[in-house]
C-alpha positions in Angstrom: -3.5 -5.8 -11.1 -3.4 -3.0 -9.4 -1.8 -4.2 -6.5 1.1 -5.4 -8.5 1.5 -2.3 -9.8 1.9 -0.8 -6.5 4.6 -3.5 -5.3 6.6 -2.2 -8.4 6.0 1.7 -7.6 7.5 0.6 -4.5 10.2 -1.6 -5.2 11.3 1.4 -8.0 11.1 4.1 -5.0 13.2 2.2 -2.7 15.9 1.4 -5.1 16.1 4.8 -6.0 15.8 6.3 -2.7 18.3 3.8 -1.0 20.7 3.0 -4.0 23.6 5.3 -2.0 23.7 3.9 1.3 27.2 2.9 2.1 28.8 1.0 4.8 31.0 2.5 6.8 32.8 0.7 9.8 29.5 -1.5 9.5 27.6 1.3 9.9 24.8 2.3 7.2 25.6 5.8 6.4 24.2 8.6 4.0 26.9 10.2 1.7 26.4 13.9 1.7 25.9 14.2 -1.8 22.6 11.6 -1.7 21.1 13.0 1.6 18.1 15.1 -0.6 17.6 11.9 -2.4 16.7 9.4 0.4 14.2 12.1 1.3 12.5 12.6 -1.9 12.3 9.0 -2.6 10.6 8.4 0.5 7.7 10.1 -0.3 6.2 8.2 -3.1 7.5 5.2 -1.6 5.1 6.2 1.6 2.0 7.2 -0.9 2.5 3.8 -2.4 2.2 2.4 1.1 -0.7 4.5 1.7 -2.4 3.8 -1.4 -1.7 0.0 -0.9 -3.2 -0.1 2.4 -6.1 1.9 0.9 -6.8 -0.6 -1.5 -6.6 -3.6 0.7 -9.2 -1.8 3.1 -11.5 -1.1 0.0 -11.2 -4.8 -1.0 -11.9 -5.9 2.4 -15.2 -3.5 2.9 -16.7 -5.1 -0.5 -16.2 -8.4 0.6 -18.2 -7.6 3.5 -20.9 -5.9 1.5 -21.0 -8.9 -1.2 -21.1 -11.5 1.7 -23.6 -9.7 3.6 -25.8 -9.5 0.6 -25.7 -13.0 -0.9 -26.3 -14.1 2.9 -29.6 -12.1 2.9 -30.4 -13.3 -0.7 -29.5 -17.0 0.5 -31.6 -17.0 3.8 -34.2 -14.7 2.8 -33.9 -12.0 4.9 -35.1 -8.8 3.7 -33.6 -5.6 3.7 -33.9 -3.7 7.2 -36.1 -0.9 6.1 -38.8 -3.1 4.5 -41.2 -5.2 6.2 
């Protein structure tokens, strides 16, 4: 849930922050008058990146924990600091 949320943060900062890019001789230019906003945009759009990648790595770390933990329940190993 919260990972879709995140893919909309960023799809809604990169519209913004890329909404007045212009062609020009088939080059991708900046108009002067949007230059402050590609910056400002990119910011969130970077936290949301951050915060995504955050996420996954959280996600990833339980996994381990949970599988390391049913594989002790499931083989009977005990804890390392009890004997």
């Amino acid at each position: 849930m919260l990972s879709c949320a995140l893919q909309a943060a960023k799809i809604y900062f990169a519209h913004l922050g890329h909404a007045d890019l212009v062609f020009d001789n088939h080059v991708l230019t900046i108009p002067e008058h949007a230059r402050w906003r590609l910056g400002y945009y990119n910011v969130p759009l970077g936290i949301t990146y951050g915060a995504e990648i955050l996420l996954l790595a959280l996600c990833l770390t339980l996994s381990a924990v949970a599988t390391a933990s049913l594989k002790g329940v499931l083989f009977g190993r005990r804890p390392s600091g009890r004997r």
